[in-house]
C-alpha positions in Angstrom: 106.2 25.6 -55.8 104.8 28.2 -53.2 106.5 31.5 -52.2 106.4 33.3 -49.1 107.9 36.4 -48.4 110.5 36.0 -45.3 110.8 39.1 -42.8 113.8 38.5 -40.3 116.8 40.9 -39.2 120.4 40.3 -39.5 121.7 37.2 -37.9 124.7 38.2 -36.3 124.7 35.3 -33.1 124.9 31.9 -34.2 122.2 29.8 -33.1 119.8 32.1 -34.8 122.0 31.7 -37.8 121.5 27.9 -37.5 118.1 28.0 -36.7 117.0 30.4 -40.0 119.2 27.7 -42.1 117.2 25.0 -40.8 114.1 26.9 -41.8 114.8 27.5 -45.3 115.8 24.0 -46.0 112.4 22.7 -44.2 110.6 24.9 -46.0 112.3 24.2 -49.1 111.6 20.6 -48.6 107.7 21.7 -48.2 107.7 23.3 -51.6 107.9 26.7 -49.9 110.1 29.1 -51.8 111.7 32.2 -50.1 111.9 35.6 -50.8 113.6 38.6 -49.4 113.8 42.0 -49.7 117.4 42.3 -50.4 118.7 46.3 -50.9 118.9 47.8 -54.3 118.5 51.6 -56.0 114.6 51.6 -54.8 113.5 52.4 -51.3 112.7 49.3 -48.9 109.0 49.7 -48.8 108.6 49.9 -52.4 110.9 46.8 -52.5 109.5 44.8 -49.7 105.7 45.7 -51.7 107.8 44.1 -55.0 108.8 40.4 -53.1 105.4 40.7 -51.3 103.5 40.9 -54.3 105.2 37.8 -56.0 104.4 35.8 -52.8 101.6 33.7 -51.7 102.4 34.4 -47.9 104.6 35.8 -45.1 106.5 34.4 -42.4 107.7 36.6 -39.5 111.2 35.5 -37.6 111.2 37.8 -34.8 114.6 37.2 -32.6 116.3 39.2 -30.5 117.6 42.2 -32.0 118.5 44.6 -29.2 118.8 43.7 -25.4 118.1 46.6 -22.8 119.7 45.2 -19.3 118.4 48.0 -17.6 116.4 50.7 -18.8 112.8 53.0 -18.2 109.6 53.5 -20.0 107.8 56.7 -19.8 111.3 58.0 -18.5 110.6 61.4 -16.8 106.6 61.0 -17.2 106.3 61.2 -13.6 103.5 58.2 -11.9 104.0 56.9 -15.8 107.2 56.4 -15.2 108.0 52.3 -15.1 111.3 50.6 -14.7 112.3 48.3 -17.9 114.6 45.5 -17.0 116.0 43.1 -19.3 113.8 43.5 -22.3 114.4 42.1 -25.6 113.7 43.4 -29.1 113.7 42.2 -32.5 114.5 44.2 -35.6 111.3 47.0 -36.4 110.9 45.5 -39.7 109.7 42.5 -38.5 106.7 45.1 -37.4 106.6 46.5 -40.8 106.2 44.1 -42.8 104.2 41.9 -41.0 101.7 45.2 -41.3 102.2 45.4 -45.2 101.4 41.4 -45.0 98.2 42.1 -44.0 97.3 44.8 -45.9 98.1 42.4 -48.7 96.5 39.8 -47.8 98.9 37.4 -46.7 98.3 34.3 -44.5 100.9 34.7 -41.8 103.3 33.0 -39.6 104.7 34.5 -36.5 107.8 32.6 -34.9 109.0 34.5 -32.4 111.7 34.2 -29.1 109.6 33.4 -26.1 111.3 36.7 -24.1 110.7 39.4 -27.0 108.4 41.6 -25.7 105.0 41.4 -26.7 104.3 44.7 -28.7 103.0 46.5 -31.6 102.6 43.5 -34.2 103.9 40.5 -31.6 101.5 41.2 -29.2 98.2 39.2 -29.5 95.9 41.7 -31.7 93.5 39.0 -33.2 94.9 39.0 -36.6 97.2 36.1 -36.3 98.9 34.3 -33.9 102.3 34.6 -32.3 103.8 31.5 -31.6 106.1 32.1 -29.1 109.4 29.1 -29.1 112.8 28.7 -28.8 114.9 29.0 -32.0 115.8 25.7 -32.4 116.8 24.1 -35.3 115.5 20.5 -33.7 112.0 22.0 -33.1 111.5 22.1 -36.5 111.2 18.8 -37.1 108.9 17.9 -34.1 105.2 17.0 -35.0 103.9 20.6 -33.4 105.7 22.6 -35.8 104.4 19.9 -38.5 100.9 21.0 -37.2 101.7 24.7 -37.7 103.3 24.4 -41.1 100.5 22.2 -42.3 97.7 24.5 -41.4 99.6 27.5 -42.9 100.1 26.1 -46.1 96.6 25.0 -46.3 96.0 29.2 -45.8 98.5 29.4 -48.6 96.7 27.1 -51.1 93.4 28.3 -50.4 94.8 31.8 -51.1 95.9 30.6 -54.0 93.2 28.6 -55.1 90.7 31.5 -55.1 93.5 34.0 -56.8 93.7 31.5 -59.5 90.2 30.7 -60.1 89.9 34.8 -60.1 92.7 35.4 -63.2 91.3 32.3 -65.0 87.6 33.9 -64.9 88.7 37.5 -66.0 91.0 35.7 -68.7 88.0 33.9 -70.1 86.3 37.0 -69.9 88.2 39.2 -71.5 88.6 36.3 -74.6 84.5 36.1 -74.4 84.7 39.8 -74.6 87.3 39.7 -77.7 85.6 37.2 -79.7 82.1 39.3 -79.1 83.7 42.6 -80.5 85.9 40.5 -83.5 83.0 40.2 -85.8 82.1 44.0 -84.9 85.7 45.4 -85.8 85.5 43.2 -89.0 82.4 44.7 -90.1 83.9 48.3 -89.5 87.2 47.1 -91.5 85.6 46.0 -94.1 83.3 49.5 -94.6 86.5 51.5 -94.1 88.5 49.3 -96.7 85.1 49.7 -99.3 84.7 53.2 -98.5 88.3 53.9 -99.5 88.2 51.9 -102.5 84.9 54.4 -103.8 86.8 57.2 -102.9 89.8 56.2 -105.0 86.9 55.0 -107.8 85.6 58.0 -108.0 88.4 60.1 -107.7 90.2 58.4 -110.2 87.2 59.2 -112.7 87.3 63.1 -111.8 
């Protein structure tokens, strides 16, 4: 089975809570195992870095977080100044760790709420795409998402693929290497073992 690391915020309303269920158990269903950074002793970048590391991928679920009816950018900067009006954010993690995804390597899928605001790592920045739709537990059977999930997890294998075929070559490696340096360390053993045996030869006869 596949893993992928899941970045999403606290669920508090409840069709995102409906919607993330349906995820998992389509996912599940896919052979896609998740993983989260759940809190512990350590800090959370040293444990998101621990579930990323035992996952093939990342998935991003960017919902709506905090809601600012009314609001400014740039308050008090003058001509910079712009009103802000009913803007919607997710959690900042969901930024965070879909940064630390790419540094690792990750293929990566973005779902996010069509009204989030397009910023920082949901805005389109060429390194993946954002696929912007409403958190609907019935969109995830439809044949588009089917498309999307199919694609990623041919990223996933592929990733995979090459990792494997990298630890099987440095395995056989490091036996080639072993079995060329056996006969060498029996050689030595066996001059130690006879030059310990003279010594105790001749010592004895002194």
């Amino acid at each position: 089975m596949l893993t992928s690391f899941l970045s999403v915020g606290r669920a508090e309303k409840a069709s995102h809570q409906k919607f993330i269920r349906a995820l998992e158990r389509r996912l599940n269903s896919d052979g896609i195992e998740l993983r989260r950074a759940t809190p512990d002793h350590r800090s959370p970048l040293d444990k998101i870095r621990t579930e990323m590391a035992a996952s093939d991928a990342t998935i991003i679920i960017a919902h709506e977080r905090v809601f600012v009816e009314s609001g400014f950018e740039f308050r008090g900067g003058g001509a910079k100044e712009s009103p802000l009006n009913e803007c919607a954010l997710p959690t900042v993690w969901n930024h965070i760790e879909a940064i630390l995804a790419i540094e690792a390597k990750h293929p990566l899928l973005v779902l996010c709420e069509p009204h989030i605001r397009p910023e920082g790592m949901l805005e389109p920045i060429g390194t993946h795409y954002i696929h912007r739709i409403e958190f609907e537990a019935e969109y995830l059977e439809s044949e588009e998402f089917s498309e999307i999930l199919a694609q990623w997890r041919q990223d996933i294998e592929r990733r995979s693929g090459v990792g494997r075929r990298i630890s099987r070559a440095f395995s056989e490696s490091l036996l080639d290497g072993v079995g060329a340096i056996a006969p060498i360390i029996g050689v030595g053993g066996a001059l130690l073992g006879f030059t310990f045996w003279l010594g105790s030869m001749v010592g004895g006869a002194s």
